[in-house]
C-alpha positions as a printed NumPy array, in Angstrom:
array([[ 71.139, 154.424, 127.478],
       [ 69.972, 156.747, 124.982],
       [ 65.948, 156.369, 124.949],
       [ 63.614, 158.548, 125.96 ],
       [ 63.909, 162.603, 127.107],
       [ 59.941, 162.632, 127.968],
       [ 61.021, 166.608, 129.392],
       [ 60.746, 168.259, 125.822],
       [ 58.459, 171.054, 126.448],
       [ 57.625, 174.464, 126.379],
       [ 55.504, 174.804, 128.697],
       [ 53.595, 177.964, 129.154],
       [ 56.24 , 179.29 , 126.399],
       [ 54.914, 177.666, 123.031],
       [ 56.16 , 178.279, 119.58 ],
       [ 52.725, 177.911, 118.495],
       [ 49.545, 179.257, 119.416],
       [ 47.702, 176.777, 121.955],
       [ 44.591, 174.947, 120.681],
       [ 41.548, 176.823, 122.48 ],
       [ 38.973, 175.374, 124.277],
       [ 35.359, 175.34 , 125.091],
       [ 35.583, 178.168, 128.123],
       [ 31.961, 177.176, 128.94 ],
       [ 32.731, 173.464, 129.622],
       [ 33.298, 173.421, 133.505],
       [ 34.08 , 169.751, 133.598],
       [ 32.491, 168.091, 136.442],
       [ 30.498, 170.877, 137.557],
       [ 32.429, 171.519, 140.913],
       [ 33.271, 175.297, 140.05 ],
       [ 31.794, 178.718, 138.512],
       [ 33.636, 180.057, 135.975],
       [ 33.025, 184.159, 134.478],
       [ 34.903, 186.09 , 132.398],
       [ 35.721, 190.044, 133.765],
       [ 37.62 , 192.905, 132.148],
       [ 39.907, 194.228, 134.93 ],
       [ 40.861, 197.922, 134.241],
       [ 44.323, 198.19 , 135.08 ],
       [ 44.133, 202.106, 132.988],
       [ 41.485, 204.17 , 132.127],
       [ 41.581, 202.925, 128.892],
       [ 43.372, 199.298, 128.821],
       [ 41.138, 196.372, 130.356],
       [ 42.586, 193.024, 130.781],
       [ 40.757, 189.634, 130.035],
       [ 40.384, 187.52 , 133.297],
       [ 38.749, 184.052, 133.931],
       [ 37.914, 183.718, 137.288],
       [ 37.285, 180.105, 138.266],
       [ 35.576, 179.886, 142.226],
       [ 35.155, 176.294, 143.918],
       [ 31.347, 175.757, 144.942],
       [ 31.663, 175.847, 148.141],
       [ 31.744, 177.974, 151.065],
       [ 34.708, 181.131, 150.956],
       [ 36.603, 182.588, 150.977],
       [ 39.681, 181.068, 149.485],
       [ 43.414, 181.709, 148.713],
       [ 43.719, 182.32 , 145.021],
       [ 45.848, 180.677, 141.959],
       [ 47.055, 183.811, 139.75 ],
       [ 48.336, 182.886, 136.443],
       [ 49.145, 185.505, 133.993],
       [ 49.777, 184.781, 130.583],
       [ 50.306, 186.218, 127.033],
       [ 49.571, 182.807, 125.677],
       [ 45.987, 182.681, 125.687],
       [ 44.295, 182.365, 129.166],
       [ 42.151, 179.612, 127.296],
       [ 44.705, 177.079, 127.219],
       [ 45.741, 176.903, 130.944],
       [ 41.438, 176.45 , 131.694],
       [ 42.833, 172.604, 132.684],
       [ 44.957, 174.622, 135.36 ],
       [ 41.712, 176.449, 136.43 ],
       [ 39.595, 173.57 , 136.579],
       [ 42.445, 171.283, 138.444],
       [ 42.702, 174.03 , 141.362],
       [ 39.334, 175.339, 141.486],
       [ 38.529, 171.561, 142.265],
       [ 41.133, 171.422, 144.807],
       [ 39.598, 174.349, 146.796],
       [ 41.189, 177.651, 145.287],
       [ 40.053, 180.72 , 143.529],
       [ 41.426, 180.588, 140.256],
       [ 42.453, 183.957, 138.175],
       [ 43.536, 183.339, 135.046],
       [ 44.408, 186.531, 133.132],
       [ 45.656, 187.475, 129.218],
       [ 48.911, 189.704, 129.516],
       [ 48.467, 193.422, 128.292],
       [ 47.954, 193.483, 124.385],
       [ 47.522, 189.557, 123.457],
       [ 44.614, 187.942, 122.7  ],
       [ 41.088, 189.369, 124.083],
       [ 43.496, 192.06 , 126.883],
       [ 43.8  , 195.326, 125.351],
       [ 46.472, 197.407, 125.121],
       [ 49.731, 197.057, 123.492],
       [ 51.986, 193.747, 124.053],
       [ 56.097, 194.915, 124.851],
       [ 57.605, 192.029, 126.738],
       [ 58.352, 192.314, 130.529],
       [ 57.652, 195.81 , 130.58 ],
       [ 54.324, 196.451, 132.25 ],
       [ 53.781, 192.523, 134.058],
       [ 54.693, 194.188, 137.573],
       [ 52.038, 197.439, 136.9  ],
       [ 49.771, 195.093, 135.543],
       [ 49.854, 192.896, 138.159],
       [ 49.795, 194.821, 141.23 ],
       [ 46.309, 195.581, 140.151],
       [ 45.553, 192.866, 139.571],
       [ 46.721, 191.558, 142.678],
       [ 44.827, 194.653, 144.616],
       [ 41.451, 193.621, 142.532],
       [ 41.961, 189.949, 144.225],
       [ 42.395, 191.036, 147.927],
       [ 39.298, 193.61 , 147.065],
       [ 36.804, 190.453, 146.069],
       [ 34.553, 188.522, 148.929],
       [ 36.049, 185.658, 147.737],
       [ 39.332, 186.332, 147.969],
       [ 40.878, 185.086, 151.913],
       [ 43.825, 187.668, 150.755],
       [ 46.511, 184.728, 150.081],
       [ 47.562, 184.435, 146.374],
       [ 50.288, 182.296, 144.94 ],
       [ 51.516, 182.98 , 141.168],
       [ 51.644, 179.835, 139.551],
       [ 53.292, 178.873, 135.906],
       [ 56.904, 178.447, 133.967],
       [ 58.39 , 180.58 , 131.616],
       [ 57.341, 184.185, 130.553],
       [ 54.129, 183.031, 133.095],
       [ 57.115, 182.702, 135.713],
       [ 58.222, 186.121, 134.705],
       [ 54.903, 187.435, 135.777],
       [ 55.069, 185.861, 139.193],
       [ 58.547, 187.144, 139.617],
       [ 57.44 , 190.713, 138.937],
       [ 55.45 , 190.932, 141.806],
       [ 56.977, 188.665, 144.012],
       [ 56.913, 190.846, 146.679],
       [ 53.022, 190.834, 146.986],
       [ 52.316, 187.27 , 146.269],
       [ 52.105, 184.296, 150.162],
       [ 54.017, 181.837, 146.809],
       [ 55.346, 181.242, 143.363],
       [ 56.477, 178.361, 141.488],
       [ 58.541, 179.951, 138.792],
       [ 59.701, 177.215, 136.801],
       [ 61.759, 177.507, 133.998],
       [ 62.589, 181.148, 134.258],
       [ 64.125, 184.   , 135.471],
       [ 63.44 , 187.705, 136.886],
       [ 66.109, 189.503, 134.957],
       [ 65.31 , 188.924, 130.891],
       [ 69.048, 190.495, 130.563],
       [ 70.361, 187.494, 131.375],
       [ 68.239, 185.419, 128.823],
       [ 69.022, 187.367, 126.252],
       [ 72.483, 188.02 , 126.982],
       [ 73.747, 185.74 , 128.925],
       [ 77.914, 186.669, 129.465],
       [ 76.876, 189.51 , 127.458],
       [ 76.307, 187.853, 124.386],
       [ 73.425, 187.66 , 122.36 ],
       [ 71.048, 184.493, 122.254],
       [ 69.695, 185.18 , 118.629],
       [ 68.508, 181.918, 118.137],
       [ 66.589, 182.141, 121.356],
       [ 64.952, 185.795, 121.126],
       [ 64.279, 185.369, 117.062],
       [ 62.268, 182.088, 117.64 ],
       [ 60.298, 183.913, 120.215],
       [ 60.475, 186.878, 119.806],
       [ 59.143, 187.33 , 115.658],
       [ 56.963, 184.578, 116.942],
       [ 54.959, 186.607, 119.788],
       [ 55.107, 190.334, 118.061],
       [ 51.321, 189.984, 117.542],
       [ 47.931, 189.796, 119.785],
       [ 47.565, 185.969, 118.978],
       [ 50.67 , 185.195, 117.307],
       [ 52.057, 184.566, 113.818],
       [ 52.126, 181.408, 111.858],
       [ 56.126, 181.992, 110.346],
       [ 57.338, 179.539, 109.05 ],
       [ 60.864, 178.235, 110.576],
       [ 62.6  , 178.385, 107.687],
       [ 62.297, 182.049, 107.564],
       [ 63.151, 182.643, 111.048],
       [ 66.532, 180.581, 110.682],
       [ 67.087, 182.873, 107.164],
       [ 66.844, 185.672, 109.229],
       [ 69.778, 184.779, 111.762],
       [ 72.407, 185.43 , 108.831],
       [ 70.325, 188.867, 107.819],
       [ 72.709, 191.688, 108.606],
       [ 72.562, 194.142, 110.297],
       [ 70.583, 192.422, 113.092],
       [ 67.891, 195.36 , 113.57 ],
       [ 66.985, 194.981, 109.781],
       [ 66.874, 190.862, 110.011],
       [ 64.436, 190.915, 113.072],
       [ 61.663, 192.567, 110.682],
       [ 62.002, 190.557, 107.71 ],
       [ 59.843, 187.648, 109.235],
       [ 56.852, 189.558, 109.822],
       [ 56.064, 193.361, 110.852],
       [ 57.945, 195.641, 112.428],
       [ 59.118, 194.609, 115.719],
       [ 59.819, 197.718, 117.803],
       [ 61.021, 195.264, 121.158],
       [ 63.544, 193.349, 119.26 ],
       [ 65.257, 196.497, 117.938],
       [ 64.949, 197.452, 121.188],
       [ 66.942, 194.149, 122.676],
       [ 69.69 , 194.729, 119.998],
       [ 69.962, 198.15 , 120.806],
       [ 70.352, 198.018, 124.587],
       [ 73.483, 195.694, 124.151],
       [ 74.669, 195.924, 127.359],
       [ 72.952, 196.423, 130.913],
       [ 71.646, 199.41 , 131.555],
       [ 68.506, 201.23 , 132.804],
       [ 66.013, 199.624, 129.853],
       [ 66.821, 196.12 , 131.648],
       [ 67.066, 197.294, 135.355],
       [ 63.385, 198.382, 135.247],
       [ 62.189, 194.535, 133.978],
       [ 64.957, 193.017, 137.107],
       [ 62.767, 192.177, 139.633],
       [ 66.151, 190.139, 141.502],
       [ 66.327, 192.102, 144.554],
       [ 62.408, 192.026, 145.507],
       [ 61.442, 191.103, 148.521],
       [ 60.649, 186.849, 148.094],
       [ 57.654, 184.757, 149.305],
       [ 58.215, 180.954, 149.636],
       [ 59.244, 179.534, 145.979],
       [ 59.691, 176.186, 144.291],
       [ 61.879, 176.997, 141.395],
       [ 62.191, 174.227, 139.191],
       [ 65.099, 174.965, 136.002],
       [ 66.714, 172.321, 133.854],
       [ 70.391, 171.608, 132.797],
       [ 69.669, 172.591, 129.1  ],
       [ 67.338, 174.716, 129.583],
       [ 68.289, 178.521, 128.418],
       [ 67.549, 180.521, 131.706],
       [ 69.633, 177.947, 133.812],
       [ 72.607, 180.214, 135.123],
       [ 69.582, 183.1  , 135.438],
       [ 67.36 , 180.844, 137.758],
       [ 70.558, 179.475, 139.588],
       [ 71.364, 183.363, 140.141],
       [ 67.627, 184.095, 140.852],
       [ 67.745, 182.063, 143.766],
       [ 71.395, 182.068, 145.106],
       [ 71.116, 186.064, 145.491],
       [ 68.235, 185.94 , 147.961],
       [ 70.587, 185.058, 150.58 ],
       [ 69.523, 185.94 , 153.92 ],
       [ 65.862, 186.895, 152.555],
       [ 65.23 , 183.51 , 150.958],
       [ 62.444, 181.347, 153.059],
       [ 63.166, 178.145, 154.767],
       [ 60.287, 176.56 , 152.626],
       [ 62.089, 177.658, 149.385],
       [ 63.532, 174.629, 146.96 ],
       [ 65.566, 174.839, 144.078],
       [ 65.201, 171.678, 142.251],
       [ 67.381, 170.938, 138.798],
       [ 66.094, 168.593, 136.463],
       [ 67.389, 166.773, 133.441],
       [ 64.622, 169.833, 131.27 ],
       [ 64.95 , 171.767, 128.012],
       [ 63.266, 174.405, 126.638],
       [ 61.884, 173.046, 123.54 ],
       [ 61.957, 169.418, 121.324],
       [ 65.159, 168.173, 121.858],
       [ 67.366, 166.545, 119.523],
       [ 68.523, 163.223, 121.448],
       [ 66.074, 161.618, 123.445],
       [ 67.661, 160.087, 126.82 ],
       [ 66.108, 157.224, 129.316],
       [ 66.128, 158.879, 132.55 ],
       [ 63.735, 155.938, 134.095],
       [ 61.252, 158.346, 134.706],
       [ 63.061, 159.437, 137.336],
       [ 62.662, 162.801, 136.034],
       [ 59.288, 163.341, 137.335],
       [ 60.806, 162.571, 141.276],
       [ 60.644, 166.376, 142.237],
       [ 58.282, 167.84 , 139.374],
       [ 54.955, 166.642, 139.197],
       [ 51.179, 168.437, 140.143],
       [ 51.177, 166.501, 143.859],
       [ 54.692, 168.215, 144.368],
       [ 53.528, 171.539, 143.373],
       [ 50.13 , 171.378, 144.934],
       [ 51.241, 170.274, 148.336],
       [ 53.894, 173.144, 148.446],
       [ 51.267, 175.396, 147.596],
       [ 48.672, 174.348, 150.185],
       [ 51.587, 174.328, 152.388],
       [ 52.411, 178.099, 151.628],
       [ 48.069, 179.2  , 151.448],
       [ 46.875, 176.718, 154.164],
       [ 44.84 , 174.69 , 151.818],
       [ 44.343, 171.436, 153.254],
       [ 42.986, 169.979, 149.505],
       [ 46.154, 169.219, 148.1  ],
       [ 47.57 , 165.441, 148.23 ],
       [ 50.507, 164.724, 150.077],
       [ 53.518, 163.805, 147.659],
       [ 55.162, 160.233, 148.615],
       [ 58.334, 162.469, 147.966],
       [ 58.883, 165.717, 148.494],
       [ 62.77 , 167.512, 148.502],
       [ 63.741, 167.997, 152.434],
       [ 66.757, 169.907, 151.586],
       [ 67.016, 173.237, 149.775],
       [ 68.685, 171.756, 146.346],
       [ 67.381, 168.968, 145.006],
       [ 69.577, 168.208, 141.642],
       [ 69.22 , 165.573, 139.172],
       [ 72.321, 163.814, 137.702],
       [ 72.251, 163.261, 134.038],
       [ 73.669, 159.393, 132.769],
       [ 73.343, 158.625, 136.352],
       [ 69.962, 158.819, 136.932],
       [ 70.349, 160.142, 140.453],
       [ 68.903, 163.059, 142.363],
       [ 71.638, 164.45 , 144.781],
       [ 69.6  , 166.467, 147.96 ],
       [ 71.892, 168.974, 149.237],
       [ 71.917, 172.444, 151.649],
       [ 74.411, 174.814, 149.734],
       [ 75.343, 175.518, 146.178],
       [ 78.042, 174.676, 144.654],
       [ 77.138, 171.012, 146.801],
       [ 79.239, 170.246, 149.374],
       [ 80.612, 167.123, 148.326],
       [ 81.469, 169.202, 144.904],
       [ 85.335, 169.956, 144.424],
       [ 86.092, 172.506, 141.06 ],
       [ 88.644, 170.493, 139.503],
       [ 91.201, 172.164, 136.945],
       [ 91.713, 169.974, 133.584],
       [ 94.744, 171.495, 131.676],
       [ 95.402, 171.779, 128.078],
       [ 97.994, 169.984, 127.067],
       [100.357, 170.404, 123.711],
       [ 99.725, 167.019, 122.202],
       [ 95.84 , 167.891, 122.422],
       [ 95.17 , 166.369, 125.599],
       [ 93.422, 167.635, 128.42 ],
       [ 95.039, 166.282, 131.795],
       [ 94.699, 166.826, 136.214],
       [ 98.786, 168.127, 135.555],
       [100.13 , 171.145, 134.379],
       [101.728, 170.733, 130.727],
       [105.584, 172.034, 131.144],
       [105.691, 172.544, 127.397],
       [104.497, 175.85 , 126.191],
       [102.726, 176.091, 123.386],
       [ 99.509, 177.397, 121.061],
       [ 97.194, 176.374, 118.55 ],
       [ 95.847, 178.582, 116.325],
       [ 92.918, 179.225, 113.858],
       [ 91.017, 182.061, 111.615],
       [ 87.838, 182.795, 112.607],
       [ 85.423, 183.685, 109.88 ],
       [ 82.126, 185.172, 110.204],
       [ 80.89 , 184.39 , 106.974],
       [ 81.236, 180.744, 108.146],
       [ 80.55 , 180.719, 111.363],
       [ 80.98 , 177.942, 113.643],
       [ 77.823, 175.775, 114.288],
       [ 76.17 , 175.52 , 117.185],
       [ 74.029, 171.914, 117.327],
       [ 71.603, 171.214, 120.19 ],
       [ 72.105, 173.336, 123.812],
       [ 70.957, 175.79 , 125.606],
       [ 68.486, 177.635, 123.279],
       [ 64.793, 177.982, 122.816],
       [ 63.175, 175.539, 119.922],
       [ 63.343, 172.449, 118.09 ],
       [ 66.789, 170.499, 118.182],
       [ 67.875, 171.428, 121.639],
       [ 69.582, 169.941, 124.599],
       [ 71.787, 167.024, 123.868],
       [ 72.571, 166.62 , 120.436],
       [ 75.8  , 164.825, 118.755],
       [ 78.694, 167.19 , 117.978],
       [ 80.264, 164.996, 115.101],
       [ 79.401, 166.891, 112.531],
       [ 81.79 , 169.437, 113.613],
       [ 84.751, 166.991, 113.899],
       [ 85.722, 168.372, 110.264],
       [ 86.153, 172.163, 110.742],
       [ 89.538, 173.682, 111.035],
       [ 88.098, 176.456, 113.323],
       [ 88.299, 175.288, 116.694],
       [ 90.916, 174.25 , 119.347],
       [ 90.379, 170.703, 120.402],
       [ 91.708, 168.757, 123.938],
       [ 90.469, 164.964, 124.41 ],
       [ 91.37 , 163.39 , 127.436],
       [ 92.233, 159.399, 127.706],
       [ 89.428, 157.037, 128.507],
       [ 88.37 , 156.713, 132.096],
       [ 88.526, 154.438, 134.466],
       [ 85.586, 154.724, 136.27 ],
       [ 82.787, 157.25 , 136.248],
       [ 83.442, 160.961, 136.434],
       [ 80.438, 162.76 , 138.123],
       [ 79.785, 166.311, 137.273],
       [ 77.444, 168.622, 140.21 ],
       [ 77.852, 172.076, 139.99 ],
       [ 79.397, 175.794, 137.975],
       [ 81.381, 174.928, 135.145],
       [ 84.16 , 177.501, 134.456],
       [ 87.141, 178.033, 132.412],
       [ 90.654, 180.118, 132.528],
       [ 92.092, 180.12 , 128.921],
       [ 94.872, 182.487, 127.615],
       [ 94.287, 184.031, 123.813],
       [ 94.851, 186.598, 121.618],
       [ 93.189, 188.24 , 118.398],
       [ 93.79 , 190.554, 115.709],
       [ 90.246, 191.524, 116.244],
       [ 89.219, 195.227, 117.975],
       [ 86.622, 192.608, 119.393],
       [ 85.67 , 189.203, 118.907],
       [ 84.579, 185.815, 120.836],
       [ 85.926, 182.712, 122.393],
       [ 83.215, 179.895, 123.57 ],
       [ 84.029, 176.698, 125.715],
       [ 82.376, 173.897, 125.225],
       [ 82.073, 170.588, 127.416],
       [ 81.823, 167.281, 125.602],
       [ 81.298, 163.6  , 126.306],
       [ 83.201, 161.068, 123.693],
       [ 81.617, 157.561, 124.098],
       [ 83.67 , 154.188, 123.234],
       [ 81.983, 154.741, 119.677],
       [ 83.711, 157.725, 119.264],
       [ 80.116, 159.382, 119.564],
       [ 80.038, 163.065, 121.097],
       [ 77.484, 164.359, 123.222],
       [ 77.282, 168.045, 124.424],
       [ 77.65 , 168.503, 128.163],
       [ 77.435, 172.281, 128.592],
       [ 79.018, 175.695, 126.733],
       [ 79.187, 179.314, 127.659],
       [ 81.288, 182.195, 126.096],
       [ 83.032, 185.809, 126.382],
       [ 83.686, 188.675, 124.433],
       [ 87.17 , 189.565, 124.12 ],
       [ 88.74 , 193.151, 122.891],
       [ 92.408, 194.176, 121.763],
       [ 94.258, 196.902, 120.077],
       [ 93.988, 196.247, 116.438],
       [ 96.796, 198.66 , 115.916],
       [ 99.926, 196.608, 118.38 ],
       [101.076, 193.058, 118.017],
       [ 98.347, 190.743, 119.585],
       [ 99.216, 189.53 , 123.195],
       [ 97.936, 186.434, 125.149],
       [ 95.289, 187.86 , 127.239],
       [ 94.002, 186.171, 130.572],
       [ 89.625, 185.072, 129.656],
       [ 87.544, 183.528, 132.398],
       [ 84.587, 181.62 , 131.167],
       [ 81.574, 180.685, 132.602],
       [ 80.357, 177.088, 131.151],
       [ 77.151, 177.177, 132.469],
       [ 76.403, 174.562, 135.532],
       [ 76.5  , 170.647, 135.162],
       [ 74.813, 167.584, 136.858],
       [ 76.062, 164.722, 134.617],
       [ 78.132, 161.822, 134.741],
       [ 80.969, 160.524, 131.882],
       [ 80.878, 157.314, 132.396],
       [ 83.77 , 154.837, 132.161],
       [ 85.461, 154.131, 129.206],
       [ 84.312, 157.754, 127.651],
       [ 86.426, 160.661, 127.423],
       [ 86.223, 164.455, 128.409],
       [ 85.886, 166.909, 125.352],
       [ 86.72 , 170.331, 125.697],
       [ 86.639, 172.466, 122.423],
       [ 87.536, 176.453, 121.598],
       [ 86.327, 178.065, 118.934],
       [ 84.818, 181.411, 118.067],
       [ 81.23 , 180.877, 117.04 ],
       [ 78.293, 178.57 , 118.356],
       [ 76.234, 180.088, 115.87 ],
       [ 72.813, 180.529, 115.858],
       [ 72.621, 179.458, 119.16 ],
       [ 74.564, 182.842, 119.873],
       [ 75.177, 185.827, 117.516],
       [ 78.063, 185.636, 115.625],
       [ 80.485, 188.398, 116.265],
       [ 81.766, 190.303, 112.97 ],
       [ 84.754, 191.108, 114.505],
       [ 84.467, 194.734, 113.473],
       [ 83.373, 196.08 , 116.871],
       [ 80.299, 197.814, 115.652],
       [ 77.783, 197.426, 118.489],
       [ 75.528, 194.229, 116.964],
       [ 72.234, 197.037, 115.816],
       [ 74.181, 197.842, 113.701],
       [ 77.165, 195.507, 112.859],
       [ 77.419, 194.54 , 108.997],
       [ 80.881, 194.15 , 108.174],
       [ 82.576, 191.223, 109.044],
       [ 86.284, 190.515, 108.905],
       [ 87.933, 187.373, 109.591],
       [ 89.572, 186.927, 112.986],
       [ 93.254, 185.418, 113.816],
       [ 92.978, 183.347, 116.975],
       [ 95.617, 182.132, 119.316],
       [ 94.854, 179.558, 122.231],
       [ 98.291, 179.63 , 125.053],
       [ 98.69 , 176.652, 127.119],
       [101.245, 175.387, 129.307],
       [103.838, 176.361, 132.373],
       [103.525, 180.147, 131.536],
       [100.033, 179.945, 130.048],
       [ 97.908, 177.345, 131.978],
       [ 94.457, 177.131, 130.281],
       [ 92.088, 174.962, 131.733],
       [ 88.382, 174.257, 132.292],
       [ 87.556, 173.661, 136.157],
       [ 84.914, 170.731, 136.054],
       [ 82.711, 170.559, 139.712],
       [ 84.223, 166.728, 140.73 ],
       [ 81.592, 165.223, 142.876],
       [ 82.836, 162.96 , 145.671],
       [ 80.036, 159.887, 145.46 ],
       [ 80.104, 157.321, 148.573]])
């Protein structure tokens, strides 16, 4: 079953700069395309392609800001000028031919209100615009969300906190191989090697520059640990929403963000609005699966361009042979199955406990026998994390064997099963530990054991824990979030659940010292206690999905 994953892309977030093309080759002729400088200060002008159908006007407008070179989305220009839109296709502040200076997330809503107002202000322009785009071009959409008639943010999120931090840890392998990556107008050619040298650079704020130049918004990431005002004024959560289709993907890195994103707009979310969840990554991915192509069901340019005419009243757009009816649309991994449904977690979804048991198993009953394992935690040797939910090359799925040998970890296997087990839905975890660390990490991850004895990663997800160095450790109660799940064990494999410390570089490692991580550089090593049993019932809750 293991084939094919056609879903590993970027897309409008690449690791490397995008091949440019001709910007005077307009294709088949059926648009005018001119390049403006919109002044958005009196001394910062933005570069903006502006790609008009030749036809009569006005018409509702495609806005797609990017600080990945508006050159490589012209396709996207040419695709919906020819389908009867006004195309604006802009560089973010500071990268590539837009002046200014380039900080992340910090000036896409000013920018873009302007931009928005220079729109409306053209004969062109009917006054409907819809942000189109994934990634940090999703970002842009969601910044002024409130202004736009539709978005499509797809592969995103509108609060970066939650990237970068998601349960308040750091992704370092996610905001190092983008981050030292983008701290330039057109980017930097580093080499990989010296990125993944710099995850082990300590402290953090001195690794971050040894790539490259100084890079003032990384320091600034490390320094703003927690969330505070420096990420509440790039949350753009509680605007006011226009239609959306969000599309996010099971491994992709801003999954429990997006899920968030679009469970929080409650009573102000439209009727029009679809979430859909898709078997996607955010980068190459390290085991290729066959979905069928079944992937593309809910994800494709009809799907998109008939919600968009839909949302502008553009009549140009084809109508999909399949378009989502409900407001979920999610796909189930090994199954091969898209599951339409109203409400999330889905209805037919039951959270399941699975216990730890003393023998190492992992059981539906309470274990009667109380007991622990144990294990020291070392930061000079951190636990490693292999494929998941980061940003690069190697993610997604990826076989956990490798880390069969380590003596750093807590490990509960259940017996083979019987029939298929399918997964839709949060994935969350109650375990009872203790440390003789001020402060130091526990992570949960999800595996699938195959009849080969083969391990796949299902989903992981982690939480800082602190204690009083100076009394005798004490079990203390953790709840984990595990990320979501749509995936199916199939008979005959077994349900993996291990504990360790580390899932490193995927996340930061944590010294143990509890110096804030801008400045943490002395690491100690950790003595960790996992409780299970009557007294102590650790378990990981797995969304059980009741299938007809």
């Amino acid at each position: 079953m293991r084939k094919l994953f056609h879903v590993s892309i970027l897309l409008c977030l690449l690791l490397v700069q995008q091949t440019r093309s001709n910007p005077q080759n307009q294709g088949k002729n059926n648009f005018t395309k001119q390049t403006i400088m919109i002044a958005v200060e009196d001394t910062i002008k933005l570069a903006t392609d502006v790609y008009l159908p030749q036809k009569n006007g006005p018409f509702p407008t495609i806005l797609i800001r990017s600080p990945y070179n508006r050159a490589g989305a012209k396709g996207d220009g040419e695709r919906f000028a020819g389908a009867g839109y006004a195309v604006v296709i802009q560089d973010t502040r500071g990268k590539y031919e837009s002046e200014g200076m380039f900080y992340p997330f910090q000036y896409e809503r000013r920018d873009g209100l302007v931009t928005v107002k220079w729109i409306r202000s053209q004969k062109w322009s009917n006054g409907k615009i819809a942000g189109a785009g994934g990634s940090y071009v999703g970002y842009t959409q969601w910044a002024i969300a409130d202004q736009l008639d539709a978005m499509t943010p797809i592969l995103t999120s509108a609060n970066m906190y939650d990237l970068l931090y998601p349960s308040g840890i750091f992704s370092l392998a996610t905001a190092f191989n983008w981050g030292l990556v983008v701290n330039s107008r057109t980017g930097v050619d580093i080499k990989s090697e010296k990125i993944r040298k710099s995850y082990s650079i300590l402290p953090l704020s001195v690794a971050d520059d040894s790539t490259a130049k100084q890079n003032d918004f990384t320091d600034d990431w490390l320094a703003h640990q927690y969330e505070d005002a420096y990420w509440g004024a790039m949350n753009h959560r509680s605007a006011e929403i226009c239609p959306m289709y969000a599309v996010a993907g099971w491994y992709d890195i801003f999954l429990p963000a997006q899920i968030r994103d679009f469970i929080e707009q409650g009573a102000r979310r439209h009727p029009d609005s679809r979430l859909v969840i898709g078997p996607y990554a955010h980068g190459k991915v390290a085991v290729e699966l066959d979905f069928e192509d079944k992937e593309k069901l809910y994800f494709n340019n009809d799907i998109l361009g008939y919600f968009l005419s839909k949302q502008l009243g553009n009549g140009d757009a084809v109508t999909p042979k399949i378009y989502p009816q409900k407001m979920f649309s999610l796909f189930i991994m090994q199954r091969n199955e898209w599951i339409d449904c109203d409400h999330w977690p889905p209805e037919k979804s039951t959270a399941t406990p699975f216990y730890f048991s003393s023998n190492g198993a992992i059981t539906p009953q309470v274990d009667n026998v109380d007991n622990m394992f144990e294990y020291d935690y070392d930061p000079s040797d951190p636990f490693q994390s292999i494929g998941g939910t980061f940003l690069g090359v190697g993610v997604g799925p990826a076989f956990q064997n490798p880390n069969i040998v380590r003596k750093d970890q807590a490990v509960f296997e259940g017996e083979p099963l019987d029939k298929p087990l399918v997964l839709l839905g949060p994935v969350d975890a109650t375990i009872y530990v203790s440390t003789d660390a001020p402060c130091t990490d526990f992570f949960i991850s999800l595996q699938d054991v195959d009849a080969d004895g083969k391990i796949l990663n299902i989903q992981e997800g982690g939480k800082t824990v602190y204690s009083d160095e100076t009394a005798t450790p004490r079990p203390q109660k953790v709840d984990v979030s595990v990320w979501a799940a749509g995936y199916q064990v199939d008979a005959g494999h077994k349900i993996r659940v291990v504990v360790t410390s580390s899932l490193f570089p995927r996340y930061n490692r944590n010294l143990n010292s509890g110096e804030p991580i801008f400045e943490a550089q002395n690491p100690r090593v950790a003595h960790q206690k996992v409780y299970f049993g009557k007294k102590y019932p650790s378990h990981i809750r797995l969304p059980v999905l009741d299938i007809d």
